[in-house]
N, C-alpha and C positions, 0 to 999 in steps of 0.2 A: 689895965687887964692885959695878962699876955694874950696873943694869937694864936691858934694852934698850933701855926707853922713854926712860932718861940717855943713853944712847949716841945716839938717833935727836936729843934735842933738842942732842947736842953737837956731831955733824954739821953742824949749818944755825947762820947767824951768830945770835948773840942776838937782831938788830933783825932778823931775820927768821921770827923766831918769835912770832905773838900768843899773848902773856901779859898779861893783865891785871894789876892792883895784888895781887889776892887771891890769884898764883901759881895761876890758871886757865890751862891752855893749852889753846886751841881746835884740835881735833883733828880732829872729826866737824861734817857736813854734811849736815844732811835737806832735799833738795831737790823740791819738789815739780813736777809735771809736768802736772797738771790741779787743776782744783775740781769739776769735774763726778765725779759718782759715780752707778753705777747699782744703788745702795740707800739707803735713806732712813734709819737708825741713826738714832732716835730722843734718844740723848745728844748725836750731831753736827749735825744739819740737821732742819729743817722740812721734810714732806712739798712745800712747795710752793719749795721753794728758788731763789734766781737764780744764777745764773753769770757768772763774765765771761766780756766780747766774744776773742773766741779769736785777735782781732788785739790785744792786751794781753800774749800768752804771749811768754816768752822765748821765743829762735830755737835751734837744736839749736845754731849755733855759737858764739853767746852761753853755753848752759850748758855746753861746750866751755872758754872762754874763762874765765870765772868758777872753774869748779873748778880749773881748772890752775894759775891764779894762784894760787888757796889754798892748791895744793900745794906753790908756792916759798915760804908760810910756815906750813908745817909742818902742811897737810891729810893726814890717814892713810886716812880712812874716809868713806863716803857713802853714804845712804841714801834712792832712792829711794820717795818717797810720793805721795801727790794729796791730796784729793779719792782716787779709785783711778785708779792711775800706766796702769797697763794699756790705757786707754780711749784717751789720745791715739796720734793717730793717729799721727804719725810715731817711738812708741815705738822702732821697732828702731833707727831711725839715731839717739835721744838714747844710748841705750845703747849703741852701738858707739865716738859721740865720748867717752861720759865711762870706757869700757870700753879705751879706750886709753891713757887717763892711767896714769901713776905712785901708785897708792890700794895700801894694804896690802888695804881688803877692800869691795866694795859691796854692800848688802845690799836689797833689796826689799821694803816693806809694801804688802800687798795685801786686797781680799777674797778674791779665787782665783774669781770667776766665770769671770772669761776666761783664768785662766791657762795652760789646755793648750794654749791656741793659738799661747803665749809661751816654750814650757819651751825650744826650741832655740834664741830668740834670747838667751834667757838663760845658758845652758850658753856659746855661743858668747862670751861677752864674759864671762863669769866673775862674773854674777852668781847665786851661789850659795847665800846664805843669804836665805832667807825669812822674813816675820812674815805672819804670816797671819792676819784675825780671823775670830773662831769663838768669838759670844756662846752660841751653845747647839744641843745635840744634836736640840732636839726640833720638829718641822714647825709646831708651832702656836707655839711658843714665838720659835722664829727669826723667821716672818714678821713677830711681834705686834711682836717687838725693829728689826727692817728693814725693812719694808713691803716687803720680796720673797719669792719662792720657789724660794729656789736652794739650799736645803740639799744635795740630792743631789747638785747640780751640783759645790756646793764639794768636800764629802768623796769625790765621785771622784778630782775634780783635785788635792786634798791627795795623795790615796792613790796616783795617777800621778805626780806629786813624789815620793813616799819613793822609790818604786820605779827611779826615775831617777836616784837618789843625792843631791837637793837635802837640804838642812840646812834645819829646819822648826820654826818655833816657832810655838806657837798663842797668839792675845790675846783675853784674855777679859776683857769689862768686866763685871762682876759687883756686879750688882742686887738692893738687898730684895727680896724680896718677888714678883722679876719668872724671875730665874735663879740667884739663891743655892742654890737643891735642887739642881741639876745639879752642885756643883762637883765630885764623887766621879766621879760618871759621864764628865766631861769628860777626869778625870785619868785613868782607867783608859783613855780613848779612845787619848789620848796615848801612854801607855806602849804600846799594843799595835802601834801604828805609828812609835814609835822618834821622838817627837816629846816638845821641850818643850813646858808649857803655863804661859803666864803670866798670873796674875790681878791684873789691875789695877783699881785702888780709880777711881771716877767723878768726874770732876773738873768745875772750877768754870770752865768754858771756854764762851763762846756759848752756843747753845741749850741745853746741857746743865744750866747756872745754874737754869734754873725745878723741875728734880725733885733738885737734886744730894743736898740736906737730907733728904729725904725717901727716899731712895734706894741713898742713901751704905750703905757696908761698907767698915771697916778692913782693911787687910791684915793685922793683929795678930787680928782677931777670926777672920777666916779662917783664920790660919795656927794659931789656937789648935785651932779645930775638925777641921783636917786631921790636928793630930798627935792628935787621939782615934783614930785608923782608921792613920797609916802615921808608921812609926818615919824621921824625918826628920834627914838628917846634913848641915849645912850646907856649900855650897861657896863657896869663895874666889874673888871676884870682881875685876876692876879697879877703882879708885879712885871712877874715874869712871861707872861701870857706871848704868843707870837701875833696875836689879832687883836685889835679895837673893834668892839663890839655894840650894836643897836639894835632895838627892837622895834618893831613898826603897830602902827597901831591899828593894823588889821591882824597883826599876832604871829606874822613873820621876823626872822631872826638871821641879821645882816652882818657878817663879817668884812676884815679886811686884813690881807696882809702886806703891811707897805714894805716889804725888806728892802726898796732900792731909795724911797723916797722919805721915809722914816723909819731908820733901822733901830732896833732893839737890841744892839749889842750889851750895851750897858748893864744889863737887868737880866740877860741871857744867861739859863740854867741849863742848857742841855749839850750833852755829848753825843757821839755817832761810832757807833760798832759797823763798820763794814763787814759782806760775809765773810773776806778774806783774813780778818780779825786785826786789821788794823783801827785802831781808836783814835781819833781825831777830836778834836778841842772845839772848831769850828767847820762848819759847812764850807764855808769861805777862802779856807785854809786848804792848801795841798798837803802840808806838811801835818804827819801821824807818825806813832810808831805801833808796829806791828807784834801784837802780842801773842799772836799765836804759837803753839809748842811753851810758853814762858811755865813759868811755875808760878804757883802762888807769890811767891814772896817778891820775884820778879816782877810780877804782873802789879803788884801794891805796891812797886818802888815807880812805877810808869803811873800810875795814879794820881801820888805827886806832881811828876815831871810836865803832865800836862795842863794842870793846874799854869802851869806857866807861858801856854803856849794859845793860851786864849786869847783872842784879841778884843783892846777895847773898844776903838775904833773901827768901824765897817771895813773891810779889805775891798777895793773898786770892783776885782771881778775874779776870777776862778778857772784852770784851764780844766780839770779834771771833770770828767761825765754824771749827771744829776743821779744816772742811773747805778752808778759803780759805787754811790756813796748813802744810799739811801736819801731821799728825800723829807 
């Protein structure tokens, strides 16, 4: 019996479907919408950080235009990010264009500062699933990690999401030494409010390179130490999924993302729209080309081209900023 996922690529012509050499099909789209963020995450950005000039951003019809094409070769999914997506200003009307597209599902990362003030134009265009990061429960420890103080702000606005019916996944980057004690407390957070929590291992991307050695935590070391405390039954994931996922048998739900320690390139489906419309193949990768001003048919000749410029293998580490490229 076919799978859905055979049915959907047998629908579209084959030359309309990117696949690379390594039978990768590019499925998913993190498109970002800003670089500005109003917190400082100490693995992402410098306290003193620059931004680009905000006449550099794609235009709403521009990310209009770009997604829709990807979806005549076999785009499913998009994921808005920034920098924190939230902040640009003309969020509702990016959201409305790309909320009209043809997409099985769009999902949103966020920090959740300003999310309450977003949750209707979200609801309204069917963005529903949430990533949300949430390095730690504790006021001294969140600041020390983001150079802000919006802890309370977030887990309101989390806890107004559940209650509104959004799908919630918390991202936790998880630190020697810094917020490794929290992970029990985090998990228990989770489960009480009907949220996943995902623990992702600290990667070797921009500013995060200078502490990563020093800092670093396995997802294998984690996941050894959770199953001291909860009886963990694994779940079955997509192919291409970025997380290996368990369920606990109190009815919480345990991610993990090993991209330093077990990477997924291999099976890797997604591309990265910067705001400045440059389109890259890999997170990992410097190297894009910038499609902005292109024309259609331009732009569907660079479609190809990056097809080629994926990598199979892990890249060791990255100099360009988490924040400039979407996360």
């Amino acid at each position: 019996m076919f799978s859905f996922l055979c049915l959907v690529e047998l629908a579209l012509p084959m030359s309309q479907t990117l696949v690379d050499s390594y039978g990768r099909r590019i499925r998913k789209l993190r498109v970002s919408l800003t670089d500005q963020c109003n917190l400082r995450c100490h693995y992402c950005m410098p306290v003193d950080a620059t931004f680009l000039n905000q006449s550099t951003y794609l235009s709403c019809q521009e990310y209009g235009e770009i997604v829709g094409e990807l979806i005549e070769f076999g785009l499913e999914e998009v994921r808005l990010t920034g920098g924190e997506p939230l902040l640009r200003s003309n969020f509702a009307e990016i959201a409305r264009a790309i909320g009209q597209l043809k997409l099985k599902k769009i999902g949103l990362t966020t920090n959740g500062i300003v999310l309450d003030r977003h949750l209707d134009t979200l609801r309204e265009n069917n963005i529903l699933d949430l990533n949300v990061s949430l390095d730690s429960l504790n006021v001294k420890t969140f600041r020390e990690i983001t150079h802000g103080n919006y802890l309370k702000i977030i887990l309101r606005n989390l806890e107004l999401a559940h209650h509104q019916g959004f799908k919630i996944k918390l991202n936790t980057v998880v630190m020697r030494g810094i917020n490794d004690q929290e992970i029990f407390d985090l998990i228990e957070y989770a489960k009480q409010w009907d949220m996943e929590i995902r623990f992702l291992e600290i990667m070797r991307i921009g500013y995060a390179c200078q502490q990563q050695e020093r800092t670093f935590i396995s997802a294998q070391e984690l996941l050894t130490k959770i199953q001291q405390k909860y009886n963990l039954k694994p779940i079955q994931s997509a192919l291409d999924a970025t997380a290996f996922r368990y369920s606990t048998s109190c009815g919480g739900v345990i991610g993990f993302i090993a991209s330093e320690s077990q990477p997924f390139c291999g099976h890797c489906s997604r591309w990265r729209l910067s705001v400045d419309g440059t389109l890259r193949a890999c997170l990992l990768k410097n190297e894009g080309v910038n499609i902005r001003n292109f024309s259609p048919l331009e732009r569907q000749q660079v479609y190809w081209q990056l097809l080629g410029m994926k990598p199979y293998l892990r890249p060791p580490e990255v100099s360009h900023a988490m924040h400039q490229i979407g996360g």
